[in-house]
ROKE-69771 format. One record per residue: residue in one letter; x, y, z of N, C-alpha, C, O, CB in turn. Coordinates in steps of 0.1 Angstrom, whole numbers. Glycine has a CB too. Example, Ala and Ser with C-alpha at 12.3 -4.5 7.8 and 13.67 -1.06 7.14 Angstrom:
% residues 2
res A, nc1 132, nc2 -57, nc3 78, cac1 123, cac2 -45, cac3 78, cc1 132, cc2 -33, cc3 78, oc1 142, oc2 -33, oc3 85, cbc1 113, cbc2 -45, cbc3 90
res S, nc1 128, nc2 -22, nc3 71, cac1 137, cac2 -11, cac3 71, cc1 129, cc2 0, cc3 79, oc1 134, oc2 11, oc3 80, cbc1 141, cbc2 -6, cbc3 57
This chain:
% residues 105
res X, nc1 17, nc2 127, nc3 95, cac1 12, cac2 121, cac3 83, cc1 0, cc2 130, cc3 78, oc1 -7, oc2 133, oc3 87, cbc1 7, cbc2 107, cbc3 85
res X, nc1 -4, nc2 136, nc3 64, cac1 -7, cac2 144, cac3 60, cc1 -25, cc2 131, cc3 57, oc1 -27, oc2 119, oc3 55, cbc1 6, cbc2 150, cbc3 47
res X, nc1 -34, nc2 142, nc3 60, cac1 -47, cac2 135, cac3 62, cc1 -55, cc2 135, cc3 48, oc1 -60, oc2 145, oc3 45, cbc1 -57, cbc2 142, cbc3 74
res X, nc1 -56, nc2 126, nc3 41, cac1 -61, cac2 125, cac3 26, cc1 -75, cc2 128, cc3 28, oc1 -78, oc2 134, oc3 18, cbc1 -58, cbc2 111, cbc3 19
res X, nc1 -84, nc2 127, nc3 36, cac1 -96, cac2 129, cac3 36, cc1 -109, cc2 118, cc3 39, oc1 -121, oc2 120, oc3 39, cbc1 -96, cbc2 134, cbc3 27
res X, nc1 -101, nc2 107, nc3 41, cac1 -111, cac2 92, cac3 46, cc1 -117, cc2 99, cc3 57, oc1 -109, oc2 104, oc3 65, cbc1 -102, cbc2 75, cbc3 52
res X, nc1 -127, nc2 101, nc3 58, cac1 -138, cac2 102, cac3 70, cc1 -147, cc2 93, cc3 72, oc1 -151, oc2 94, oc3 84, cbc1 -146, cbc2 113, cbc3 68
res X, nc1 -152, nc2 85, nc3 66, cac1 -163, cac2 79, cac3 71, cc1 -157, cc2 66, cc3 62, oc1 -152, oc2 65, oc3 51, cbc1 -179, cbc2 87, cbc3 68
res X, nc1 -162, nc2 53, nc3 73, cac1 -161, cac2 44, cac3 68, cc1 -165, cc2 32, cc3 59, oc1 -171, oc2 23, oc3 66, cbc1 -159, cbc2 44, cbc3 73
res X, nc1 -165, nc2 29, nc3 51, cac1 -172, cac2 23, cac3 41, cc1 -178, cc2 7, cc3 42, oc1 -171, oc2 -3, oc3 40, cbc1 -164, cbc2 25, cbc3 30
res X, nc1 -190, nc2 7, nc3 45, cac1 -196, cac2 -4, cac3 52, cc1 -197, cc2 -19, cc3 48, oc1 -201, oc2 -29, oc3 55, cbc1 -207, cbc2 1, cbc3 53
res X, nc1 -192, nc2 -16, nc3 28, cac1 -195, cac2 -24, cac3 19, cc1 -184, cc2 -34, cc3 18, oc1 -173, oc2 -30, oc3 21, cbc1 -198, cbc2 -17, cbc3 8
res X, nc1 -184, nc2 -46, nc3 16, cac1 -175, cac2 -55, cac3 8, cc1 -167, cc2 -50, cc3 3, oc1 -170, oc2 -38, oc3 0, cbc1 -178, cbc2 -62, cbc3 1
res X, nc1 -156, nc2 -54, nc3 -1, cac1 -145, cac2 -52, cac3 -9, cc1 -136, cc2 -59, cc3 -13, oc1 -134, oc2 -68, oc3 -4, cbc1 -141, cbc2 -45, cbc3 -6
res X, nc1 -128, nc2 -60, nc3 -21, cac1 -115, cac2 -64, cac3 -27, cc1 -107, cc2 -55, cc3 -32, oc1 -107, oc2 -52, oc3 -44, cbc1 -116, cbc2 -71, cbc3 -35
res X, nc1 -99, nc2 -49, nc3 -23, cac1 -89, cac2 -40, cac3 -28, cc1 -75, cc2 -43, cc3 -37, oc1 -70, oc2 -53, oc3 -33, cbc1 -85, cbc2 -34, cbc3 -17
res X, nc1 -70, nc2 -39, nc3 -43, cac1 -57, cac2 -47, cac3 -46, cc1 -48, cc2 -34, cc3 -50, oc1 -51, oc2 -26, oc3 -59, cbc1 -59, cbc2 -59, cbc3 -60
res X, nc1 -40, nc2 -33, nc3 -43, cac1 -29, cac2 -19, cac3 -43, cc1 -18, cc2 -23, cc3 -47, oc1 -12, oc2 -33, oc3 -43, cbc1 -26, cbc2 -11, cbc3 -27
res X, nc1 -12, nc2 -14, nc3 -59, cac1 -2, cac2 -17, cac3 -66, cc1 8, cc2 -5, cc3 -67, oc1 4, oc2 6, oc3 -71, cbc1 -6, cbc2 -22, cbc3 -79
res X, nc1 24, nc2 -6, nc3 -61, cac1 30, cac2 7, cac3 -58, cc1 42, cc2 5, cc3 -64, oc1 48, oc2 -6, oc3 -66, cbc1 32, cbc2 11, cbc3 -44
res X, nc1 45, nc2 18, nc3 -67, cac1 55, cac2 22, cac3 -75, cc1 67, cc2 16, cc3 -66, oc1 66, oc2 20, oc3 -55, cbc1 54, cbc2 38, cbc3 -79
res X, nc1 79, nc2 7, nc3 -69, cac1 90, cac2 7, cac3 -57, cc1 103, cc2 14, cc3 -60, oc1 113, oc2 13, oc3 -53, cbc1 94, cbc2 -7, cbc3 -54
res X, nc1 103, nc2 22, nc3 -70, cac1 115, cac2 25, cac3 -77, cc1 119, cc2 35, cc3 -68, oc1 113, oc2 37, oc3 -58, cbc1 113, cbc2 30, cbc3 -93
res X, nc1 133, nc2 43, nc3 -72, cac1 138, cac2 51, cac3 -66, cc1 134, cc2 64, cc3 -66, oc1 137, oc2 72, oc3 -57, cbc1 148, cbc2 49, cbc3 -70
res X, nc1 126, nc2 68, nc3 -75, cac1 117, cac2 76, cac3 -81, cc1 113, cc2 82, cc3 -71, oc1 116, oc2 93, oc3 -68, cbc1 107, cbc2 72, cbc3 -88
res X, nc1 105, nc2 74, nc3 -65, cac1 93, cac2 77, cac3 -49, cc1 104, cc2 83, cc3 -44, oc1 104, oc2 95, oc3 -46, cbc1 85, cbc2 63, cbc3 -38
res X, nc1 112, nc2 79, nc3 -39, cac1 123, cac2 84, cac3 -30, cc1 128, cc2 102, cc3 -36, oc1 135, oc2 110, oc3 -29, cbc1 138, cbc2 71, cbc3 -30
res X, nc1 124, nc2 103, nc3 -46, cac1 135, cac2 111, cac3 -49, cc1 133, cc2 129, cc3 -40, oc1 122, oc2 134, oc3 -38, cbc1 133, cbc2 112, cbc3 -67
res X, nc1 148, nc2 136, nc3 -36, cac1 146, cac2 145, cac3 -28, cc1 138, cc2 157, cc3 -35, oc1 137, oc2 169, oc3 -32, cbc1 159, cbc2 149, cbc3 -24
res X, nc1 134, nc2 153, nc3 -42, cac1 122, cac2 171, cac3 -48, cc1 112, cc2 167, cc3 -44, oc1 107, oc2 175, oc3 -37, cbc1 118, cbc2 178, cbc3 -67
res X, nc1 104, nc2 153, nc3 -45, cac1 94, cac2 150, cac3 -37, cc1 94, cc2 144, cc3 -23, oc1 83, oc2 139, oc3 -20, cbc1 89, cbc2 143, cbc3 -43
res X, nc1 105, nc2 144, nc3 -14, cac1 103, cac2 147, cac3 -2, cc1 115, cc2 136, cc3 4, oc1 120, oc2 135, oc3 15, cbc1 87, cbc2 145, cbc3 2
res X, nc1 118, nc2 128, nc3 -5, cac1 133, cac2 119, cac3 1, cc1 123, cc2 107, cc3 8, oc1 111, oc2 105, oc3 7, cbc1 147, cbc2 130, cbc3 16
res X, nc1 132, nc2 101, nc3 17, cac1 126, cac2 91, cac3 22, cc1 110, cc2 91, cc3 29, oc1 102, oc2 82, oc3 31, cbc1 135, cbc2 87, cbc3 31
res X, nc1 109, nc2 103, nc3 33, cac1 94, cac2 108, cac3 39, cc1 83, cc2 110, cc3 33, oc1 72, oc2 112, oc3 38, cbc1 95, cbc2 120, cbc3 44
res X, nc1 86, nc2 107, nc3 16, cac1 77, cac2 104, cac3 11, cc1 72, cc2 89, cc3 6, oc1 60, oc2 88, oc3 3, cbc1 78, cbc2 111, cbc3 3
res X, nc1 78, nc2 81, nc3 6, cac1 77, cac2 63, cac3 14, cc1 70, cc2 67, cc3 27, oc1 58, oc2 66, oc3 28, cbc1 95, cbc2 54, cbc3 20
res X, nc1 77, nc2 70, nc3 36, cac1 73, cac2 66, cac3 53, cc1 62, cc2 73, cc3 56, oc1 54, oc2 67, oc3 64, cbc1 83, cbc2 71, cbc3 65
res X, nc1 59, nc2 86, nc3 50, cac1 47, cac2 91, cac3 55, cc1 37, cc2 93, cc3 44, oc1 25, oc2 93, oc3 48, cbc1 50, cbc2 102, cbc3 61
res X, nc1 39, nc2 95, nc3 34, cac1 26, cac2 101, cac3 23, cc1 22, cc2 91, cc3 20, oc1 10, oc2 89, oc3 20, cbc1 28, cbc2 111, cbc3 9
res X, nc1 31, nc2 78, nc3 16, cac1 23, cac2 65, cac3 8, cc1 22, cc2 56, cc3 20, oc1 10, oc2 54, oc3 22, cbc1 31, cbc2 56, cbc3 -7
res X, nc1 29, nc2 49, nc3 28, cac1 25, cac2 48, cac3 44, cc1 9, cc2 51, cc3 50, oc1 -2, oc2 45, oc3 52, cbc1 35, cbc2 58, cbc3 52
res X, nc1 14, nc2 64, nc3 51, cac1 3, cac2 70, cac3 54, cc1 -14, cc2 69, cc3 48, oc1 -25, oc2 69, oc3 55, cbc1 9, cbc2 81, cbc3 53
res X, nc1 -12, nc2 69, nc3 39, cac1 -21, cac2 69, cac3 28, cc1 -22, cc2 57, cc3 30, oc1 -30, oc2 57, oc3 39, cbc1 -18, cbc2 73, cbc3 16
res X, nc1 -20, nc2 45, nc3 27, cac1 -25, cac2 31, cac3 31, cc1 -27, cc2 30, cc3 44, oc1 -35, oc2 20, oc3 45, cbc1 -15, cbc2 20, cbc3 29
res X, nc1 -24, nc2 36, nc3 55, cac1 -30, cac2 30, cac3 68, cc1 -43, cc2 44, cc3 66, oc1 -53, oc2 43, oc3 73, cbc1 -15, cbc2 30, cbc3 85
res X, nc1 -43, nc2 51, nc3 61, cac1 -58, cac2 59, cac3 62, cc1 -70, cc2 50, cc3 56, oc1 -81, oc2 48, oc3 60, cbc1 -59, cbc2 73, cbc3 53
res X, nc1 -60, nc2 44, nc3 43, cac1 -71, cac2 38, cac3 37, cc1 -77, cc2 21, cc3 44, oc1 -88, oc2 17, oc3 43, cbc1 -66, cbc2 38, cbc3 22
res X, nc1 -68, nc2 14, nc3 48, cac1 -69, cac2 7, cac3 57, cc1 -84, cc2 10, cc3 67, oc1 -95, oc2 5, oc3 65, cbc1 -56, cbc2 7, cbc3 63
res X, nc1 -80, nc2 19, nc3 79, cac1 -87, cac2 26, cac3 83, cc1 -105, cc2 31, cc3 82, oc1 -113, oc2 34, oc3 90, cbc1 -78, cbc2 34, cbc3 81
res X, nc1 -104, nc2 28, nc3 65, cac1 -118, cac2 34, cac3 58, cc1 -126, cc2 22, cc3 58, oc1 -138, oc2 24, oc3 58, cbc1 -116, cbc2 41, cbc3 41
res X, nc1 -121, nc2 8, nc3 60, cac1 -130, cac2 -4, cac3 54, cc1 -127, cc2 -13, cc3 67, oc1 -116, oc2 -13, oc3 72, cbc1 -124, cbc2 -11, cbc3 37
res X, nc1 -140, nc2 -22, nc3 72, cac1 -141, cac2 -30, cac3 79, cc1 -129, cc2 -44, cc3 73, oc1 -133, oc2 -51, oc3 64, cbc1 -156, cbc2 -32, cbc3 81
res X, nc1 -119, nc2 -46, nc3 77, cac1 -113, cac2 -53, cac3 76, cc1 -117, cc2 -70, cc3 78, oc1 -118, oc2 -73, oc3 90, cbc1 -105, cbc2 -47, cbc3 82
res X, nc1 -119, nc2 -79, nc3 71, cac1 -118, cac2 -90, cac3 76, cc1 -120, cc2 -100, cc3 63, oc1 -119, oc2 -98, oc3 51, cbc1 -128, cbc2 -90, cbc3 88
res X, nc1 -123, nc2 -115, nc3 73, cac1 -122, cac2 -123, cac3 59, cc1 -132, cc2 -127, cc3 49, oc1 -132, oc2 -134, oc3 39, cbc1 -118, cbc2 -135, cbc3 62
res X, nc1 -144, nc2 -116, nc3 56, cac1 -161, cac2 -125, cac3 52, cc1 -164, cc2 -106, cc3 48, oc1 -175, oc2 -102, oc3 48, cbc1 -176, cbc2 -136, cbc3 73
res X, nc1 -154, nc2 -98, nc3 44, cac1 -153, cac2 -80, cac3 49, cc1 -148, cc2 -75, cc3 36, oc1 -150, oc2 -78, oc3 24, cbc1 -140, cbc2 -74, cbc3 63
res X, nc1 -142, nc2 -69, nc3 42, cac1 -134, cac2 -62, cac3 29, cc1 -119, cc2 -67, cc3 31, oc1 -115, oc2 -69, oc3 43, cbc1 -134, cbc2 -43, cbc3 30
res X, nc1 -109, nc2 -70, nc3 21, cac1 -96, cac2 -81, cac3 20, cc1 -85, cc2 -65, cc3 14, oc1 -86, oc2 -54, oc3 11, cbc1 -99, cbc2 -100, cbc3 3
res X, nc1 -77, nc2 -72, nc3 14, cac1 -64, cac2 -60, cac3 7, cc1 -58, cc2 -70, cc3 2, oc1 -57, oc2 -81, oc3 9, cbc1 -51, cbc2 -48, cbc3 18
res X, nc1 -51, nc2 -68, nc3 -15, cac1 -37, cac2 -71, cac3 -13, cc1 -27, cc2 -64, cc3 -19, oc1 -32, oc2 -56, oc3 -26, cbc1 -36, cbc2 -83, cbc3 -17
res X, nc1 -10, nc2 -63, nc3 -21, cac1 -6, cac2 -52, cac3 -26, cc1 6, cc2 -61, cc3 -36, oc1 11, oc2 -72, oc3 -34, cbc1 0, cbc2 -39, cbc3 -13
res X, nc1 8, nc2 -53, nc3 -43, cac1 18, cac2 -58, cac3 -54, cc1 30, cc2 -48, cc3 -56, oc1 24, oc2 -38, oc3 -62, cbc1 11, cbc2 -60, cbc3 -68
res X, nc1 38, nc2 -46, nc3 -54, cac1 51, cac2 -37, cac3 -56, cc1 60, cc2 -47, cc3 -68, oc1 62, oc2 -59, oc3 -70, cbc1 61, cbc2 -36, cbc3 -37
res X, nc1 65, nc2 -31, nc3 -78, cac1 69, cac2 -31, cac3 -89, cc1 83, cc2 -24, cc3 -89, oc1 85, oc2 -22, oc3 -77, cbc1 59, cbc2 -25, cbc3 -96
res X, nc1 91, nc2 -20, nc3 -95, cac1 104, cac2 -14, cac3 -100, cc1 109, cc2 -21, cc3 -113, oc1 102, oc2 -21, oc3 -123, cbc1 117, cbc2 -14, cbc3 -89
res X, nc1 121, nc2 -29, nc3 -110, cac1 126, cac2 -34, cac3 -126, cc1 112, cc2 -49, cc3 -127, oc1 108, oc2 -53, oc3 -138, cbc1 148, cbc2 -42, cbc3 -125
res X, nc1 109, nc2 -54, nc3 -116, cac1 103, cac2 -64, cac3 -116, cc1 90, cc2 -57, cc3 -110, oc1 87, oc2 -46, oc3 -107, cbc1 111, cbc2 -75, cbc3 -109
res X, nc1 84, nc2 -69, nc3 -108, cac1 68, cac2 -73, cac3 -101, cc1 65, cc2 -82, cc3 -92, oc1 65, oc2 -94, oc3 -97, cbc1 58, cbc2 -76, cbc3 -110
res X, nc1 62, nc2 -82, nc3 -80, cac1 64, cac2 -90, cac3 -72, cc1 49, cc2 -88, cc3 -62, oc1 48, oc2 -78, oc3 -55, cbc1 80, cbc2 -88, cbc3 -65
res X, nc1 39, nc2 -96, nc3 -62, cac1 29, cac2 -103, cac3 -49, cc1 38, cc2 -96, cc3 -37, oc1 50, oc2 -98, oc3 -37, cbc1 29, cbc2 -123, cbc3 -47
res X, nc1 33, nc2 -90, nc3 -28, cac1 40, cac2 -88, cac3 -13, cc1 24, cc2 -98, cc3 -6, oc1 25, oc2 -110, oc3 -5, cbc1 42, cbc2 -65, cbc3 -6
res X, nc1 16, nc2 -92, nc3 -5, cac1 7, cac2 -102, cac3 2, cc1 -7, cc2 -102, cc3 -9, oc1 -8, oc2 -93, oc3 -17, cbc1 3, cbc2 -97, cbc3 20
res X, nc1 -19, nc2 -115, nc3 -8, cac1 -24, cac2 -117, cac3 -10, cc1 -38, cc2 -112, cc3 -4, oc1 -36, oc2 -106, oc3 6, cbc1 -19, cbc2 -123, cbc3 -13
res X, nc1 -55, nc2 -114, nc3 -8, cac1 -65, cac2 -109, cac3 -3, cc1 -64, cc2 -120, cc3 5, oc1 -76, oc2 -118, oc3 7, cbc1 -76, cbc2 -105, cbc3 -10
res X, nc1 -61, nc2 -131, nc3 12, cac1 -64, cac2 -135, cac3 22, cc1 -54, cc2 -138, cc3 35, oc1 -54, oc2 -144, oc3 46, cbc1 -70, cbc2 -144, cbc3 18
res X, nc1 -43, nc2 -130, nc3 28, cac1 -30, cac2 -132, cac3 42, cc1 -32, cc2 -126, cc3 54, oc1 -29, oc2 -130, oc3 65, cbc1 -15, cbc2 -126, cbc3 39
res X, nc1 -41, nc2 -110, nc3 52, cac1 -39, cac2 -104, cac3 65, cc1 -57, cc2 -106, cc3 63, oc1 -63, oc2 -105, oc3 53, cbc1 -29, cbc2 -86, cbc3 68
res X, nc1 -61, nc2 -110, nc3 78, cac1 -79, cac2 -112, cac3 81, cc1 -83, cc2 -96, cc3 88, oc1 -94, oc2 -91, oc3 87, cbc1 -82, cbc2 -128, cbc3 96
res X, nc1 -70, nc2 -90, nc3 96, cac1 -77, cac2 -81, cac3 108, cc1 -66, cc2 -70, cc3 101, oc1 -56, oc2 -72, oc3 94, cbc1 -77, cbc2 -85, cbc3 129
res X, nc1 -72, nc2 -59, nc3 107, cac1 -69, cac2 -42, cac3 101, cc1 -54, cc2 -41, cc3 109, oc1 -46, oc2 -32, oc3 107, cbc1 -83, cbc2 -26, cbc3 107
res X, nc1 -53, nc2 -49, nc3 117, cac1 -40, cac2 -48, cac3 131, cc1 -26, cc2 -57, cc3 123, oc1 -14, oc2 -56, oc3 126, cbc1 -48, cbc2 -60, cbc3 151
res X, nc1 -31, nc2 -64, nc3 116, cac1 -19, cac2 -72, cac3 111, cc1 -18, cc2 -71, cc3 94, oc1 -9, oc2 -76, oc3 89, cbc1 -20, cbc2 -88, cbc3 116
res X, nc1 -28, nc2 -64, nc3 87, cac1 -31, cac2 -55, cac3 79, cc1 -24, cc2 -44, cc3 80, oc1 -16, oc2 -44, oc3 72, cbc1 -42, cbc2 -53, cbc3 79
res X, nc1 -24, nc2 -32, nc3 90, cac1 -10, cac2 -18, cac3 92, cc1 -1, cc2 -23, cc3 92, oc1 8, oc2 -21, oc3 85, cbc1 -8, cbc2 -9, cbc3 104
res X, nc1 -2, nc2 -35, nc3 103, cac1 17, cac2 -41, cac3 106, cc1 22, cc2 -40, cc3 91, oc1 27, oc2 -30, oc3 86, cbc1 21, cbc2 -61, cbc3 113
res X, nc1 19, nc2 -51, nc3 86, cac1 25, cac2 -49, cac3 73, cc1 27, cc2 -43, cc3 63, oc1 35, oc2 -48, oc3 55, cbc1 24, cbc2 -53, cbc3 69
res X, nc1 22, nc2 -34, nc3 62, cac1 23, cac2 -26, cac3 52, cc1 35, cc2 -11, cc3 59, oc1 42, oc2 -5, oc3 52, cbc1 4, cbc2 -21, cbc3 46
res X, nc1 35, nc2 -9, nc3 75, cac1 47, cac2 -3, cac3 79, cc1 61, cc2 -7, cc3 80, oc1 71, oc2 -2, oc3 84, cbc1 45, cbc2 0, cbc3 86
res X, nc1 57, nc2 -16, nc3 77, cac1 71, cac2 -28, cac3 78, cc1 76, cc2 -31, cc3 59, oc1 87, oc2 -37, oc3 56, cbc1 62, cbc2 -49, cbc3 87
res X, nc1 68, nc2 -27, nc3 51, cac1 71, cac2 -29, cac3 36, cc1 85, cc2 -19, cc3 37, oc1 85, oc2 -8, oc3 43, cbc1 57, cbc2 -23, cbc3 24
res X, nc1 96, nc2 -23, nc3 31, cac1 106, cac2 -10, cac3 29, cc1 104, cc2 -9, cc3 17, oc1 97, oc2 -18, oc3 12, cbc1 123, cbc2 -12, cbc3 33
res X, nc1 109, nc2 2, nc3 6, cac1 111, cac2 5, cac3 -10, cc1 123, cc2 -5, cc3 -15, oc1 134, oc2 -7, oc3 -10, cbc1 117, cbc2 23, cbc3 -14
res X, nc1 118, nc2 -9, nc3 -22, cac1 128, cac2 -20, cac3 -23, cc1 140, cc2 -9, cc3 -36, oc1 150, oc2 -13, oc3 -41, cbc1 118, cbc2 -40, cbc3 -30
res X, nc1 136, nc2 -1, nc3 -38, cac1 143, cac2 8, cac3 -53, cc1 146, cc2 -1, cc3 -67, oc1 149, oc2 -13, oc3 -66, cbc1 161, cbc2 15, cbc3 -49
res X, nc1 146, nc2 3, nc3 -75, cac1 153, cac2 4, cac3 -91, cc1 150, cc2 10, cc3 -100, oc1 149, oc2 22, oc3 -98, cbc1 153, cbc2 -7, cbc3 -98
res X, nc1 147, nc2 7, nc3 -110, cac1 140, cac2 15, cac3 -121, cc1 123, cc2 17, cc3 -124, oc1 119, oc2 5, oc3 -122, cbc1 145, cbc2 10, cbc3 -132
res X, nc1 115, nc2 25, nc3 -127, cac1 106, cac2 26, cac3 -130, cc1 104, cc2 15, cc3 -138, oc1 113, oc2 16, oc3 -146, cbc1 105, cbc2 36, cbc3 -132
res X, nc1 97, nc2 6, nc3 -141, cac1 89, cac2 -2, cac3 -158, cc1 77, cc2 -6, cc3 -150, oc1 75, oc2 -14, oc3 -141, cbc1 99, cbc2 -20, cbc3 -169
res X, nc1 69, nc2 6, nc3 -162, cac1 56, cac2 -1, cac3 -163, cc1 52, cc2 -9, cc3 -170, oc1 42, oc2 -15, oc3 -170, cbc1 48, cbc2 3, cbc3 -165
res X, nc1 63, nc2 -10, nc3 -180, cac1 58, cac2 -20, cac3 -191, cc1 60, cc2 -33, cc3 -195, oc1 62, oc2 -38, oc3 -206, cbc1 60, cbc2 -17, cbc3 -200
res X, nc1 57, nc2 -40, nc3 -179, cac1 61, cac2 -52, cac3 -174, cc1 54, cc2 -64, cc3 -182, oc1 42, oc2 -63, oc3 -183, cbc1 57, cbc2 -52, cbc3 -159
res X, nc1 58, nc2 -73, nc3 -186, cac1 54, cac2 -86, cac3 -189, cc1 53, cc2 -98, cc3 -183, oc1 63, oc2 -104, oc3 -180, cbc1 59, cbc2 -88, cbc3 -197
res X, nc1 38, nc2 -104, nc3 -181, cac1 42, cac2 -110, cac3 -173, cc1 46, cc2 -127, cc3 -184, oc1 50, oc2 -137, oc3 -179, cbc1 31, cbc2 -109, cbc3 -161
């Protein structure tokens, strides 16, 4: 997994909310085929994970995955600890379709 540069960890509160592309796009073989799911954006969420004291009174995550639709995967209070916080987010598969950003809700 390719090291983005989180070094030090950030002591402060937070509310993160991560929103990812799910389309087929990501996948595509000029940018690296499935290894760019598993490892660069993977990866990149568990570094960033990694950067912030995880918890419920801490810093929260939640992520939203997009393609033809838009869909909540988890909310800022589903995962409390950084341990069930990674699980999940290695366990997300690409769900694929088309790119739209120009989602309505």
């Amino acid at each position: 997994m390719p090291n983005i540069g989180f070094c030090v960890v950030c002591a402060k509160k937070a509310d993160i909310g991560v929103i990812l592309d799910h389309s087929t796009s990501i996948v595509a073989e000029d940018l690296g085929g499935y290894d760019n799911w598993d490892v660069s954006v993977k990866g990149f969420l568990t570094q960033l994970i990694d950067a912030f004291p995880i918890g419920p009174t801490l810093t929260r995550m939640g992520m939203v995955g997009f393609s033809n639709n838009a869909w909540l995967y988890f909310g800022f209070d589903t995962h409390n600890n950084p341990r069930t916080l990674t699980a999940a987010v290695l366990e997300w598969d690409i769900q694929g379709g088309e790119t739209n950003i120009a989602l309505v809700c």
